[in-house]
N, C-alpha and C positions, 0 to 999 in steps of 0.2 A: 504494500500500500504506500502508495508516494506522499508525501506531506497536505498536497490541497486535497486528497479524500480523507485525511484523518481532521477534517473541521468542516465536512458536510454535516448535513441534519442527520443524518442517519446514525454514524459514529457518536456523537453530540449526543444526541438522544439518548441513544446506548449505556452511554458514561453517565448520564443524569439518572438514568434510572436504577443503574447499581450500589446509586449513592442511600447510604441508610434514611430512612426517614423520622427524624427525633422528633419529639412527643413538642405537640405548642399548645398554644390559647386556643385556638379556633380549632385544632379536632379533638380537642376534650370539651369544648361548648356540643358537639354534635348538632353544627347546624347542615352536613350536608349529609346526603345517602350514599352512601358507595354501592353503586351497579358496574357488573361485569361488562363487555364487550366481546364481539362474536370475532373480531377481526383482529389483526397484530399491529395495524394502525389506524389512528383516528384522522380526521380534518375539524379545524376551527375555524371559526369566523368572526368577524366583529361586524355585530348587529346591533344598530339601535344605541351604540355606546357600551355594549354587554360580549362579550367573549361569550358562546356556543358552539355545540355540539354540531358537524352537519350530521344530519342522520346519515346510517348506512342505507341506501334502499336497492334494490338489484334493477340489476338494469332491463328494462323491458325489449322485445326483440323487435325490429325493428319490424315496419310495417309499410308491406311495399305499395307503391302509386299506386291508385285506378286508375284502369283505361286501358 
């Protein structure tokens, strides 16, 4: 792996997420739910001034012209 792929998102992400996670205020408040996911990556967006989720939806098959 040459130097400009060890600072893509993918490595990046990698490395963020083997990092332990220490106990704080807000997830001992339990203001959020933790739900699983089907997929080994997400997408976000910023809506409305709010960071969300895109949903996962499948892709429908395409649907050829009439005529």
């Amino acid at each position: 792996m040459n130097l400009e792929d060890l600072f893509s998102v993918v490595p990046l992400t990698e490395a963020i997420t083997k990092l332990p996670v220490p106990p704080g205020l807000v997830g001992s408040m339990n203001l959020f739910v933790e739900s699983g996911i089907r997929t080994t990556t997400i997408a976000l967006e910023l809506r409305n001034g709010k960071i969300t989720l895109v949903p996962n939806r499948r892709r429908e098959p395409l649907v050829a012209p009439a005529g």
